[in-house]
N, C-alpha and C positions, 0 to 999 in steps of 0.2 A: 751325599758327600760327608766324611766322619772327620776331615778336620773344619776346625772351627780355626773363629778370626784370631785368638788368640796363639793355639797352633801355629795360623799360617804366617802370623808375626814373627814367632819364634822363629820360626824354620828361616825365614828371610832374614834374621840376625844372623842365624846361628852360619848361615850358606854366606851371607855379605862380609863377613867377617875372617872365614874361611880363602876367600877370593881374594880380599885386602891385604891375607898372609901369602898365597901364592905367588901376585902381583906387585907386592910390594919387596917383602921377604926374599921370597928366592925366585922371583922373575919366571913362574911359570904360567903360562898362558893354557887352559884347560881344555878348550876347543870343543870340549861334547857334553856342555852343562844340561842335564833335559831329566827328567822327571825317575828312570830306571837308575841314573849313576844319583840320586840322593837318597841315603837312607836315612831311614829315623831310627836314631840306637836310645835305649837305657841304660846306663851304667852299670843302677843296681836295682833291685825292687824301691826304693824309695827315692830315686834321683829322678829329675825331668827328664822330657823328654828332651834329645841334641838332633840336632839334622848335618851331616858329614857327607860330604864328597869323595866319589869312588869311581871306580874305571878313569886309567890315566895315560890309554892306551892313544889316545890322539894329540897329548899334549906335547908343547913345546917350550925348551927356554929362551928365553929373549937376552942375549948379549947385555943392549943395552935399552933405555925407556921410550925410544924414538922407532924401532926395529918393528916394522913393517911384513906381517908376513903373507906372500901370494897362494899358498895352497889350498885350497877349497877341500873341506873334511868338517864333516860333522854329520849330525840327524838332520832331514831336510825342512821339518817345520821348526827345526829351531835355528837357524842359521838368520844370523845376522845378516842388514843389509851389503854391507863392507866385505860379505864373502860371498854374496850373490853378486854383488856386480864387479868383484875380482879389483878393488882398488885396494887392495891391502889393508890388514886388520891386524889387529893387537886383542889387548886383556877387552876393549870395551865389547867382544863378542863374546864374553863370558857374562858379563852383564848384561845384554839384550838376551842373551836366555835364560838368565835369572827371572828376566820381568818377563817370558812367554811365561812361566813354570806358574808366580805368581798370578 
């Protein structure tokens, strides 16, 4: 494996950070967080490395912060348990596959 724990710290910033803007900011709920939709960009030749979120083809906005959603969509080993057993989910299924990825 070529990243290192320093790497996979960043990237867990740079991705937790990115989610706290979708979720908080403009209320979108990302739905297919998993290992192909994260890149690792460089800026420039002498910038760090950033980890960005990409494909936003399953995502949803949430009205409001309480907003419950029933559709079942994502990759199947990273679905959270809230959409495997169909009681409705929010943003914390963007986070339970954060932490498969990690």
């Amino acid at each position: 494996n070529n990243f290192t724990l320093k790497l996979r710290k960043k990237m867990c910033a740079d991705i937790s950070s990115a989610l706290y803007y979708l979720h908080n900011d403009i209320k979108i709920c990302h739905n297919d967080i998993r290992s192909p939709n994260i890149f690792i960009c460089s800026l420039n030749d002498n910038s760090e490395i950033v980890a960005k979120i990409g494909d936003f083809g399953l995502a949803a906005k949430l009205e409001h912060q309480a907003e419950r959603r029933k559709t079942i969509c994502g990759t199947p080993n990273y679905l959270a348990p809230e959409i495997i057993n169909n009681v409705g989910h929010s943003y914390e299924v963007d986070v339970w596959s954060l932490g498969v990825i990690m």
